[in-house]
C-alpha positions, 0 to 999 in steps of 0.5 A: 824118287824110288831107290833099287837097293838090289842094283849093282853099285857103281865104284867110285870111278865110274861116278867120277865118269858118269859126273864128267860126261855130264858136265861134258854135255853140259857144255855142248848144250846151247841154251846154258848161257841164255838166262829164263825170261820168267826169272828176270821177271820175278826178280823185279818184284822182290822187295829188298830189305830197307827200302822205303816204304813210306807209301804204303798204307797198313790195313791192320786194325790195332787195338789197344791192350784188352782187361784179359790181355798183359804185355811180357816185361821180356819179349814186350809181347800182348798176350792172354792172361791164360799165358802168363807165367809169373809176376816179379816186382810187378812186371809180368812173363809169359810162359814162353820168356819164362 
Protein backbone atom coordinates (compact mmCIF):
# COMPACT_ATOMS: atom_id res chain seq x y z
CA UNK A 1 0.00 0.00 0.00
CA UNK A 2 1.33 3.44 -1.08
CA UNK A 3 2.00 6.07 1.60
CA UNK A 4 1.17 10.06 0.72
CA UNK A 5 4.06 11.56 2.80
CA UNK A 6 2.88 14.93 1.70
CA UNK A 7 -0.80 14.63 3.18
CA UNK A 8 -1.75 16.57 6.13
CA UNK A 9 -1.54 14.47 9.15
CA UNK A 10 -4.68 13.56 11.35
CA UNK A 11 -4.02 14.43 15.35
CA UNK A 12 -4.31 12.08 17.75
CA UNK A 13 -8.15 12.86 18.26
CA UNK A 14 -9.48 12.53 15.29
CA UNK A 15 -7.66 8.98 14.91
CA UNK A 16 -9.71 8.08 18.20
CA UNK A 17 -12.56 9.48 15.90
CA UNK A 18 -12.28 7.78 12.79
CA UNK A 19 -11.42 4.37 15.24
CA UNK A 20 -14.68 4.91 16.69
CA UNK A 21 -17.09 5.39 13.86
CA UNK A 22 -15.48 2.21 12.49
CA UNK A 23 -16.09 0.06 15.32
CA UNK A 24 -19.68 1.86 15.20
CA UNK A 25 -20.29 0.61 11.85
CA UNK A 26 -18.74 -2.54 12.78
CA UNK A 27 -21.58 -3.25 14.83
CA UNK A 28 -24.32 -2.08 12.55
CA UNK A 29 -23.00 -4.45 10.01
CA UNK A 30 -25.23 -7.73 9.97
CA UNK A 31 -22.87 -10.54 8.74
CA UNK A 32 -20.40 -9.99 11.96
CA UNK A 33 -21.97 -12.53 14.08
CA UNK A 34 -22.40 -15.46 11.36
CA UNK A 35 -19.02 -17.44 11.17
CA UNK A 36 -17.62 -18.09 7.11
CA UNK A 37 -18.84 -21.62 6.13
CA UNK A 38 -15.25 -22.26 4.37
CA UNK A 39 -13.19 -21.71 7.75
CA UNK A 40 -15.33 -24.26 9.61
CA UNK A 41 -14.39 -26.32 6.86
CA UNK A 42 -10.69 -25.96 7.07
CA UNK A 43 -10.64 -26.46 10.66
CA UNK A 44 -11.87 -29.93 10.27
CA UNK A 45 -8.58 -31.17 8.53
CA UNK A 46 -6.14 -29.93 11.02
CA UNK A 47 -4.35 -32.44 12.41
CA UNK A 48 -3.76 -31.86 16.20
CA UNK A 49 -0.61 -32.53 17.93
CA UNK A 50 -0.55 -36.02 19.55
CA UNK A 51 -3.00 -37.67 17.78
CA UNK A 52 -2.98 -41.12 16.87
CA UNK A 53 -1.43 -41.78 13.74
CA UNK A 54 -0.84 -45.59 14.08
CA UNK A 55 -2.78 -45.85 10.70
CA UNK A 56 -0.85 -43.93 8.65
CA UNK A 57 1.70 -45.69 6.26
CA UNK A 58 5.64 -43.90 5.92
CA UNK A 59 6.37 -43.50 2.21
CA UNK A 60 10.18 -42.59 2.78
CA UNK A 61 12.74 -44.89 1.91
CA UNK A 62 15.45 -45.07 4.71
CA UNK A 63 18.81 -45.95 4.30
CA UNK A 64 21.39 -46.80 6.62
CA UNK A 65 24.43 -44.77 7.14
CA UNK A 66 26.61 -44.72 3.98
CA UNK A 67 30.94 -44.98 4.19
CA UNK A 68 31.08 -41.21 3.27
CA UNK A 69 28.41 -40.19 5.90
CA UNK A 70 29.12 -40.11 10.03
CA UNK A 71 26.40 -39.18 12.80
CA UNK A 72 27.01 -35.89 14.97
CA UNK A 73 27.98 -37.33 18.73
CA UNK A 74 25.61 -33.72 19.56
CA UNK A 75 22.67 -33.47 17.30
CA UNK A 76 22.74 -37.35 16.37
CA UNK A 77 22.24 -36.00 12.73
CA UNK A 78 23.92 -38.19 9.38
CA UNK A 79 25.50 -35.96 7.75
CA UNK A 80 28.39 -35.79 4.87
CA UNK A 81 31.97 -36.16 5.67
CA UNK A 82 32.67 -32.87 4.12
CA UNK A 83 30.48 -31.49 7.38
CA UNK A 84 32.52 -32.79 9.84
CA UNK A 85 34.21 -30.68 12.12
CA UNK A 86 36.14 -32.47 14.45
CA UNK A 87 36.80 -35.94 16.41
CA UNK A 88 37.19 -36.25 20.25
CA UNK A 89 37.51 -39.60 21.83
CA UNK A 90 36.46 -41.00 18.93
CA UNK A 91 33.11 -39.14 18.66
CA UNK A 92 32.56 -36.94 15.76
CA UNK A 93 30.86 -32.77 15.47
CA UNK A 94 29.62 -31.61 12.72
CA UNK A 95 30.45 -27.97 11.91
CA UNK A 96 26.71 -26.86 12.96
CA UNK A 97 27.37 -28.40 16.71
CA UNK A 98 30.67 -27.24 16.84
Amino acid sequence: MATDYDAPRKTDEEMSEDSLEELKSRRADQNSGKVDEDEVEAAETFELPGADLSHEELTVRVLPRQSNEFTCASCFLVKARAQLAEEKNGQFYCVDCV
